[in-house]
N, C-alpha and C positions, 0 to 999 in steps of 0.2 A: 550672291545671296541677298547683297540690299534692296532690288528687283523682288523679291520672293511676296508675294500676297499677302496682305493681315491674316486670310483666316490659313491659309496654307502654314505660312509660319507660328501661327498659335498652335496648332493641330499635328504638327512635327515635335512642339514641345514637350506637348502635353503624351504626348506617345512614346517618350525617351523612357515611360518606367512602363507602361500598361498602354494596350492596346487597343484603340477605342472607335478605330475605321468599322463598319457594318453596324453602326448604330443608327436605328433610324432617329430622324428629327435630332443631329448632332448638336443644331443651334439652340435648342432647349438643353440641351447638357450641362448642370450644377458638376463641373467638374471636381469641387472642393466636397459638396454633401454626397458625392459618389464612388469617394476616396480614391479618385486619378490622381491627383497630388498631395504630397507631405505638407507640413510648414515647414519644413527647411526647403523644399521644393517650391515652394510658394515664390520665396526671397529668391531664389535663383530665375526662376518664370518673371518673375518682375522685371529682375536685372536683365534679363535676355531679351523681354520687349523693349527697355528703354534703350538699349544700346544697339538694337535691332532697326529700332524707328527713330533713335534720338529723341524723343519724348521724355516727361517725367508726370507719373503717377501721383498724386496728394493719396495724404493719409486717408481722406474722406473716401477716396474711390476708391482706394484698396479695400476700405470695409464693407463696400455696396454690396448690395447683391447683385447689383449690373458686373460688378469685376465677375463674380464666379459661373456667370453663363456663358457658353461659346459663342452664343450669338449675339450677346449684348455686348461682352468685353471685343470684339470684332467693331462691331458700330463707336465703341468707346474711343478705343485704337486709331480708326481709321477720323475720327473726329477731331483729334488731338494732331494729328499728323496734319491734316488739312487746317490746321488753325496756326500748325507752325508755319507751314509752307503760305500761309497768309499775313504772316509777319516779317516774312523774310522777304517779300514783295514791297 
């Protein structure tokens, strides 16, 4: 599962309550203003990416609006991973 894609793995998550495959333009998807996830769902989707990618979220990006698009929090994700693995170089 560490292998598993950013957006594949967001889009597994985000589908444990509501099912959101056959949506066209997915990466435009405000999944929070289209009520796919809770706020206790929130706090879990957090935890499940940082412990997925070893990452850590700031409070500032939580409140973005980049966190709540599929396509933006993918780009966010895979930025944050690429800046770890550029540390650890």
């Amino acid at each position: 599962m560490k292998n598993m894609k950013t957006k594949d793995f967001i889009l597994e998550e985000l589908q444990k309550e509501y099912d959101i495959e056959g949506l066209e333009n997915i990466d435009r998807l405000n999944f929070v203003e289209e009520g796919y996830i809770t706020s206790l769902g929130i706090i879990q989707f957090v935890i499940a990416l940082e412990e997925q990618f070893g990452i850590e979220f700031t409070e500032e990006e939580l409140s973005s609006d980049d966190f709540k698009i599929v396509g933006k929090l993918v780009a966010m994700v895979e930025r944050k991973i690429a800046s770890k693995e550029e540390k650890a170089t």
